[in-house]
PyMOL Python script that loads the backbone (N, CA, C, O; Angstrom):
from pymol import cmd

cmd.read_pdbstr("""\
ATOM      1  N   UNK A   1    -132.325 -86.601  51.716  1.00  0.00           N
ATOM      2  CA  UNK A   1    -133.454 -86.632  50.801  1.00  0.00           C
ATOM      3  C   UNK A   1    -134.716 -86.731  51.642  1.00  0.00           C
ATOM      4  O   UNK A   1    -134.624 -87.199  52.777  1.00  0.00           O
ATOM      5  N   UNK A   2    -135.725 -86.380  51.233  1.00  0.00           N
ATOM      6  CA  UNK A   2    -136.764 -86.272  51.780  1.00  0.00           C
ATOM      7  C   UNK A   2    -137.683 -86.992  50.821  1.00  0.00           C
ATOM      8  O   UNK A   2    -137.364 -87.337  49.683  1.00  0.00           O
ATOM      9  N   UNK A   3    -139.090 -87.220  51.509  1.00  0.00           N
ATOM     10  CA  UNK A   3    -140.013 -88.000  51.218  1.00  0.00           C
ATOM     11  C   UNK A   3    -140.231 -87.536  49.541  1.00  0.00           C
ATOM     12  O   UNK A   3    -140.043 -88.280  48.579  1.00  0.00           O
ATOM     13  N   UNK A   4    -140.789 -85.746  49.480  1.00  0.00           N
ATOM     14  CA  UNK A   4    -140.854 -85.492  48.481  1.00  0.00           C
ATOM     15  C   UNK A   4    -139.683 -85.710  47.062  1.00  0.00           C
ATOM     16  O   UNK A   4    -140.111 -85.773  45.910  1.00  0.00           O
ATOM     17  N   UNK A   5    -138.390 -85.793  47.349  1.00  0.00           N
ATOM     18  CA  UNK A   5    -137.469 -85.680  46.680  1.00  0.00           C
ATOM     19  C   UNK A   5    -137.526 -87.494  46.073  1.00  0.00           C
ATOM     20  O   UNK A   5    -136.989 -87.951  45.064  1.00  0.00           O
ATOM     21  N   UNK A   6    -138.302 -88.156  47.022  1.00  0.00           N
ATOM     22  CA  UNK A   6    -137.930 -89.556  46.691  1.00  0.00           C
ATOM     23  C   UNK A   6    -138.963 -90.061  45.709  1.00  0.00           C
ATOM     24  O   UNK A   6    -138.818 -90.831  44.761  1.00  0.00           O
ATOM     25  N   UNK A   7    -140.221 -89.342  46.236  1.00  0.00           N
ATOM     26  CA  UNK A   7    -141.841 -89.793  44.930  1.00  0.00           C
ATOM     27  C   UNK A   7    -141.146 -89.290  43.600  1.00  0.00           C
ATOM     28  O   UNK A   7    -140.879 -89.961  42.603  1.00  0.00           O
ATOM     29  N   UNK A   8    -140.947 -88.114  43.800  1.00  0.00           N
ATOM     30  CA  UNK A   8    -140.406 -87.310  42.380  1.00  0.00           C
ATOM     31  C   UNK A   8    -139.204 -88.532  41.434  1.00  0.00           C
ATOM     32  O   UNK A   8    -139.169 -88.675  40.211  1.00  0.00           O
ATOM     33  N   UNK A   9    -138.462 -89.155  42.318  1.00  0.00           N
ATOM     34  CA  UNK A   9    -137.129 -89.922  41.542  1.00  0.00           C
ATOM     35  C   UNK A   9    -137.961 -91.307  41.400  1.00  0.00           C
ATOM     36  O   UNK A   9    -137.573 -91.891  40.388  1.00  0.00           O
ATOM     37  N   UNK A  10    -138.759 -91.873  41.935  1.00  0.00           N
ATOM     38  CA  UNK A  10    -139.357 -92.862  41.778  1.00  0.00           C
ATOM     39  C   UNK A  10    -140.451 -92.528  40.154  1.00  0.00           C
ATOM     40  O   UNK A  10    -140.711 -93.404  39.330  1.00  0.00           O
ATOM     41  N   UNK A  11    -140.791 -91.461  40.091  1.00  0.00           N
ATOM     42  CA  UNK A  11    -141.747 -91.597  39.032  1.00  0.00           C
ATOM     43  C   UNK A  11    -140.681 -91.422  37.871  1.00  0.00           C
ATOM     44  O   UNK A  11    -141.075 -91.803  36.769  1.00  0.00           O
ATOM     45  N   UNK A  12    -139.591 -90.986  37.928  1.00  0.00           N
ATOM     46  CA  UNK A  12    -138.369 -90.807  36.853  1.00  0.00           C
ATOM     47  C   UNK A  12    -137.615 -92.095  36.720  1.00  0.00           C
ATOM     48  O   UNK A  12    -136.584 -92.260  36.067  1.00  0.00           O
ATOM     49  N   UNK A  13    -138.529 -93.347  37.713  1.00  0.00           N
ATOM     50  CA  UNK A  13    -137.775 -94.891  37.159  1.00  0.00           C
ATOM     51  C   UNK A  13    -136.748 -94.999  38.290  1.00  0.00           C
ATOM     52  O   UNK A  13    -136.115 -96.010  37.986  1.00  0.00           O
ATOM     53  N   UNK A  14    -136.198 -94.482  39.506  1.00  0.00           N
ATOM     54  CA  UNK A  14    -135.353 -94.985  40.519  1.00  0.00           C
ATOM     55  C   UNK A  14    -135.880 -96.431  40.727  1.00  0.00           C
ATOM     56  O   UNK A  14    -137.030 -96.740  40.413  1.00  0.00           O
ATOM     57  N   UNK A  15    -135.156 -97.144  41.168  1.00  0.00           N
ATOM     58  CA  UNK A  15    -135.329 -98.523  41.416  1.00  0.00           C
ATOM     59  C   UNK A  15    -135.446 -98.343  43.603  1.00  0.00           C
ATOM     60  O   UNK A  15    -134.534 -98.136  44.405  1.00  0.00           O
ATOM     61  N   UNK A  16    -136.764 -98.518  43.812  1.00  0.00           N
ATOM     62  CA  UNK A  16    -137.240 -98.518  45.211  1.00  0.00           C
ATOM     63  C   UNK A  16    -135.849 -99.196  46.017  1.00  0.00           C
ATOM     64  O   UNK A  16    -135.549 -98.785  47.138  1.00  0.00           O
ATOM     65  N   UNK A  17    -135.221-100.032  45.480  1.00  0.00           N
ATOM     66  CA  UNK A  17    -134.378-100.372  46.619  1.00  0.00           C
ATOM     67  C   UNK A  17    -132.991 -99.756  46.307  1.00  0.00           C
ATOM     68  O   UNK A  17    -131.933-100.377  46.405  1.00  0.00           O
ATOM     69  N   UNK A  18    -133.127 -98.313  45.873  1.00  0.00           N
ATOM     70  CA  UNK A  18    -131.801 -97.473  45.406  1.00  0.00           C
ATOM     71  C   UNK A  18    -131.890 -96.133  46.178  1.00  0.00           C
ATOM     72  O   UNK A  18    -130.892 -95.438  46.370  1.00  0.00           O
ATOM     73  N   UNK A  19    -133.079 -95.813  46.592  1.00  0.00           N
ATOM     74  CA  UNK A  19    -133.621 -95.062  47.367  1.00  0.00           C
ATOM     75  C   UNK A  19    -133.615 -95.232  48.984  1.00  0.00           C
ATOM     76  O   UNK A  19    -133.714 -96.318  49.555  1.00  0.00           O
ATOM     77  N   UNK A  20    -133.504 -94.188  49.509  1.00  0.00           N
ATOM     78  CA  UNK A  20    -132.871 -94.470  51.272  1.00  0.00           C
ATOM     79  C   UNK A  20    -133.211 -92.543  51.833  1.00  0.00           C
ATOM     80  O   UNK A  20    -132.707 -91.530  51.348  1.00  0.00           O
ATOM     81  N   UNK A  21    -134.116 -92.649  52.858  1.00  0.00           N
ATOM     82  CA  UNK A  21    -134.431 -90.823  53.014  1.00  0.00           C
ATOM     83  C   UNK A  21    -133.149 -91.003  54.175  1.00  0.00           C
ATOM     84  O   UNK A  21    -132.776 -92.059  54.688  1.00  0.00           O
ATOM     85  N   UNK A  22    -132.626 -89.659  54.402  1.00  0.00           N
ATOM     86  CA  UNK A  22    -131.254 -88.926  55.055  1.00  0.00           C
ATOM     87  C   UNK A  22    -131.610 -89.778  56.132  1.00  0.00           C
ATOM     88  O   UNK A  22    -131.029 -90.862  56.077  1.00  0.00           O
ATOM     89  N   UNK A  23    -132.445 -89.623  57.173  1.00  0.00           N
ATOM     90  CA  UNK A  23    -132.952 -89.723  58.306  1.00  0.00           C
ATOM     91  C   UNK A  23    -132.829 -91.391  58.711  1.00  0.00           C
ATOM     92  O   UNK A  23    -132.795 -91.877  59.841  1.00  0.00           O
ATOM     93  N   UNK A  24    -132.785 -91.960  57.634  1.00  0.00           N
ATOM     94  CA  UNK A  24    -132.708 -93.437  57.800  1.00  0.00           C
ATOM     95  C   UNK A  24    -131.236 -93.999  58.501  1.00  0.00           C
ATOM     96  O   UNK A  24    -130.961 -95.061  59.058  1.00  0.00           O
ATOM     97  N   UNK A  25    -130.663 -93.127  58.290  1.00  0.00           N
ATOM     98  CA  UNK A  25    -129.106 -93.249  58.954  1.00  0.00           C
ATOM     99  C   UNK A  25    -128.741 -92.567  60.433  1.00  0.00           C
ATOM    100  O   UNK A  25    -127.572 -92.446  60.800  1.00  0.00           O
ATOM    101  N   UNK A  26    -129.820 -92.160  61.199  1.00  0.00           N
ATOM    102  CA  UNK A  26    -130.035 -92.048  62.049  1.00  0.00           C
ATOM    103  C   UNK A  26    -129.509 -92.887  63.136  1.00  0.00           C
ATOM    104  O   UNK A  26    -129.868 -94.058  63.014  1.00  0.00           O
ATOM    105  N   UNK A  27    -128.687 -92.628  64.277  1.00  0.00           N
ATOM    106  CA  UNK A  27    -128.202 -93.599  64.976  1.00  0.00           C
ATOM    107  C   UNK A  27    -129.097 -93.468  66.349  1.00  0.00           C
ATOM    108  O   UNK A  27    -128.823 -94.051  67.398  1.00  0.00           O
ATOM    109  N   UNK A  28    -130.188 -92.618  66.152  1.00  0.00           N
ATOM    110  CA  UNK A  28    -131.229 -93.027  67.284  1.00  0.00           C
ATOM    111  C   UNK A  28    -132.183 -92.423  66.782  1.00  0.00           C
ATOM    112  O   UNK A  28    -132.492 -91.278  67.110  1.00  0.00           O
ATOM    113  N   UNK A  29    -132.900 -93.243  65.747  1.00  0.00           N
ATOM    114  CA  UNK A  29    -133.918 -93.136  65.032  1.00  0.00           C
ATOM    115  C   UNK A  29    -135.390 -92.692  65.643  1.00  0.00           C
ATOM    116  O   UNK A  29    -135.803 -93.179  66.695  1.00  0.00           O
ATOM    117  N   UNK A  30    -135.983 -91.923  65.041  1.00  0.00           N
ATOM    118  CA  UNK A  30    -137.601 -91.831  65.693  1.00  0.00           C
ATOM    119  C   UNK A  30    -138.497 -92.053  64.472  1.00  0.00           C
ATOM    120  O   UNK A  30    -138.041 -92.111  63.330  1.00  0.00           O
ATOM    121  N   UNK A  31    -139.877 -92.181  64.790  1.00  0.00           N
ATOM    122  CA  UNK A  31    -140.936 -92.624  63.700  1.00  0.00           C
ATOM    123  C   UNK A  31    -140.613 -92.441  62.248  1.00  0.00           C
ATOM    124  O   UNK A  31    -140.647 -93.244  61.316  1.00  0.00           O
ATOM    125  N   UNK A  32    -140.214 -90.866  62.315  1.00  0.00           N
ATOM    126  CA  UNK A  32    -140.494 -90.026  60.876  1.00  0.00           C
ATOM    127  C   UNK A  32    -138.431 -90.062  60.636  1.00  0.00           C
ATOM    128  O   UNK A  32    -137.557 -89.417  61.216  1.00  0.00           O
ATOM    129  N   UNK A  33    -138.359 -90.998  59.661  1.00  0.00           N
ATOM    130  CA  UNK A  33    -136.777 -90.677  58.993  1.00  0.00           C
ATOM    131  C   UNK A  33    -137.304 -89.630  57.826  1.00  0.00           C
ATOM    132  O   UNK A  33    -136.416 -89.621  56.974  1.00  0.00           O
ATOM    133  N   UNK A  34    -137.907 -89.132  57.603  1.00  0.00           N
ATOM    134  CA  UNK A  34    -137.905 -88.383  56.342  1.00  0.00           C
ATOM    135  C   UNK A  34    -137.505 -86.710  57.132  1.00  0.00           C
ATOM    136  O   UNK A  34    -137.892 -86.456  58.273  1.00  0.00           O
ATOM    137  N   UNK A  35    -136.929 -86.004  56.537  1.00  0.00           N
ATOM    138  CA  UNK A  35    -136.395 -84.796  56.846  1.00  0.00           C
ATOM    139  C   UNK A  35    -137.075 -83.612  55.954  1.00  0.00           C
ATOM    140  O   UNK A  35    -136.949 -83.529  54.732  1.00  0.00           O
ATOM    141  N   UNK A  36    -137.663 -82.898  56.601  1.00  0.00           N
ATOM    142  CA  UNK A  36    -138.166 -81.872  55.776  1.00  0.00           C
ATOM    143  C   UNK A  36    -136.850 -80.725  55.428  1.00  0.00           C
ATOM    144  O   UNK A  36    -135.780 -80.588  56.020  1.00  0.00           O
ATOM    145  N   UNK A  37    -137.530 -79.816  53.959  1.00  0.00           N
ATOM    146  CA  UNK A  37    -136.659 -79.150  53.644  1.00  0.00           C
ATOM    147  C   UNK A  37    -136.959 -77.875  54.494  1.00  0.00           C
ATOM    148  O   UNK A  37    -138.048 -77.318  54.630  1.00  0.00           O
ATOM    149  N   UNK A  38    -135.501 -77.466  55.149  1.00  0.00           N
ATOM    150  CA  UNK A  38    -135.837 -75.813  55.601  1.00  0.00           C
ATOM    151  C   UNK A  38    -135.947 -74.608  55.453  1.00  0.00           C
ATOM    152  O   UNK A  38    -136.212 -73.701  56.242  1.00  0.00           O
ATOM    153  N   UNK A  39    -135.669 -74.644  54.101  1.00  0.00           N
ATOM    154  CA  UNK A  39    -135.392 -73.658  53.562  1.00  0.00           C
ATOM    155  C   UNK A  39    -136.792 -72.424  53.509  1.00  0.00           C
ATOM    156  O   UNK A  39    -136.480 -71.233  53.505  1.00  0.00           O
ATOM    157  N   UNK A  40    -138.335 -72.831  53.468  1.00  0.00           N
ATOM    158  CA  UNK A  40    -139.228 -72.242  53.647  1.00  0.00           C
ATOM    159  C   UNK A  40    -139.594 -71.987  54.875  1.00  0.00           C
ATOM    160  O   UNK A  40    -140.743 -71.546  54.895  1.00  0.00           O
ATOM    161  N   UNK A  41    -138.793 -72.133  56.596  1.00  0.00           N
ATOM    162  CA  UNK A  41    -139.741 -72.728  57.279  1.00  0.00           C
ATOM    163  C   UNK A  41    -138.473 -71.738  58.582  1.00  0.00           C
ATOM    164  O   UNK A  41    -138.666 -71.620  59.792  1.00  0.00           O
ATOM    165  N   UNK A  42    -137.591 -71.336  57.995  1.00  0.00           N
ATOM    166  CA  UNK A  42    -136.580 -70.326  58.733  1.00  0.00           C
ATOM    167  C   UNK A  42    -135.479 -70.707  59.676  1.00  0.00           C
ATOM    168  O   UNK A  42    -135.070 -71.802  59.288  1.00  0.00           O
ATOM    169  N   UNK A  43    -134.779 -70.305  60.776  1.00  0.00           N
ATOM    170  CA  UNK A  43    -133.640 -70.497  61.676  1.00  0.00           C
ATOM    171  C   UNK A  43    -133.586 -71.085  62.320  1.00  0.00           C
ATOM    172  O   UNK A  43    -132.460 -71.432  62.676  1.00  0.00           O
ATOM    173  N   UNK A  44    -134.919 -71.728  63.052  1.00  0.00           N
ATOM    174  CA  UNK A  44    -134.702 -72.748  64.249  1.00  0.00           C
ATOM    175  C   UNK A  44    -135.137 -74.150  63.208  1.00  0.00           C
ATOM    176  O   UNK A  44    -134.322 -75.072  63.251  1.00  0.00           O
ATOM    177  N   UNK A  45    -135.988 -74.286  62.571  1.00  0.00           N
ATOM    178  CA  UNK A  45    -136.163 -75.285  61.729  1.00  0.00           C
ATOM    179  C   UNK A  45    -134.737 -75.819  60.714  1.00  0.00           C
ATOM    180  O   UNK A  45    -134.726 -76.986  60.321  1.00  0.00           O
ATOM    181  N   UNK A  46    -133.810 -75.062  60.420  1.00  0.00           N
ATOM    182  CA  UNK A  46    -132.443 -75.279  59.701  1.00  0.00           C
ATOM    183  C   UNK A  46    -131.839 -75.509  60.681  1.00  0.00           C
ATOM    184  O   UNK A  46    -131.080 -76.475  60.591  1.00  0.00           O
ATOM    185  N   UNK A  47    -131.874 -74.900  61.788  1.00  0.00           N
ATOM    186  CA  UNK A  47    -130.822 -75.829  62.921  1.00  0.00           C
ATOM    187  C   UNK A  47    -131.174 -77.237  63.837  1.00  0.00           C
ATOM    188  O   UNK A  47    -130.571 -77.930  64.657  1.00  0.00           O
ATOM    189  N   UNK A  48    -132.337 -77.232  63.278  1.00  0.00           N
ATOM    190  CA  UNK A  48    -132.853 -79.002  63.781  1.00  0.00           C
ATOM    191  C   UNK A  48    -132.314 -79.756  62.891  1.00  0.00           C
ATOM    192  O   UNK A  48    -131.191 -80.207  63.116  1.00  0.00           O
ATOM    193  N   UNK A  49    -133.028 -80.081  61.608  1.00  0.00           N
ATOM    194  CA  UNK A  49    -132.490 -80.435  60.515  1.00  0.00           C
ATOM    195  C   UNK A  49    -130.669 -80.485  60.522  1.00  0.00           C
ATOM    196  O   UNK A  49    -130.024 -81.533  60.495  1.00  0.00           O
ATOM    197  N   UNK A  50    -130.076 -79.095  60.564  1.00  0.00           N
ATOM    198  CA  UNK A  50    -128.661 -79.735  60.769  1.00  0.00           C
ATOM    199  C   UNK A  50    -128.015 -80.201  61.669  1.00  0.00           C
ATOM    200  O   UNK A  50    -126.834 -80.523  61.537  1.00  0.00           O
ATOM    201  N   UNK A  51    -128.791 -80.339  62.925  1.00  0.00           N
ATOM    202  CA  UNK A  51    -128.261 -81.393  63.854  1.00  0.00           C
ATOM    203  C   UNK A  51    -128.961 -82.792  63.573  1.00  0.00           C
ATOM    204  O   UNK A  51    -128.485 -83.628  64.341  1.00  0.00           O
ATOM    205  N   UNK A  52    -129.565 -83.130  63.049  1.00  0.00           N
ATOM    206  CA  UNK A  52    -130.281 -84.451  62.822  1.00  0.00           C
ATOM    207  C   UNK A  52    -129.246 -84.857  62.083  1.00  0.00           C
ATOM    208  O   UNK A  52    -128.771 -85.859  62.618  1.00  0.00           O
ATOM    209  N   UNK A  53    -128.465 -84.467  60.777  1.00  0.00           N
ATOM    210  CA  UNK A  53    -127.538 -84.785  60.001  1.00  0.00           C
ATOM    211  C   UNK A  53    -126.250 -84.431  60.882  1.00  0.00           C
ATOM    212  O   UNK A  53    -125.631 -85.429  61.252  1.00  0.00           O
ATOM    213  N   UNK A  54    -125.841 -83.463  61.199  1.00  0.00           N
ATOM    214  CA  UNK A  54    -124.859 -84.137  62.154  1.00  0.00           C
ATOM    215  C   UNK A  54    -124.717 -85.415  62.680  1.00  0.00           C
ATOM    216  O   UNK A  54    -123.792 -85.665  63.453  1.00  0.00           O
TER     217      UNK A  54
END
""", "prot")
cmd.dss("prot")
cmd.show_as("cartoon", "prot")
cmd.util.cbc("prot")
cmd.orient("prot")
């Protein structure tokens, strides 16, 4: 989940401590846990993203 995916479920009533972005599970975390979506942004940007989740 990403930052955007999380404002959006928060204004639909998610309870803040039910919420957790992908990136937070990171086992060598950097500043930004939020994960952008790649789908606009092409081939090398989808293969970052799916090694971060790896």
């Amino acid at each position: 989940m990403e930052r955007y995916h999380s404002a959006n479920l928060r204004r639909l009533g998610a309870k803040e401590d039910r919420l957790v972005l992908l990136g937070a599970f990171d086992p060598e975390p950097s500043l930004d846990v939020g994960l952008i979506d790649p789908v606009e942004f092409g081939q090398d940007t989808y293969a970052e993203v799916f090694a971060r989740i790896e």
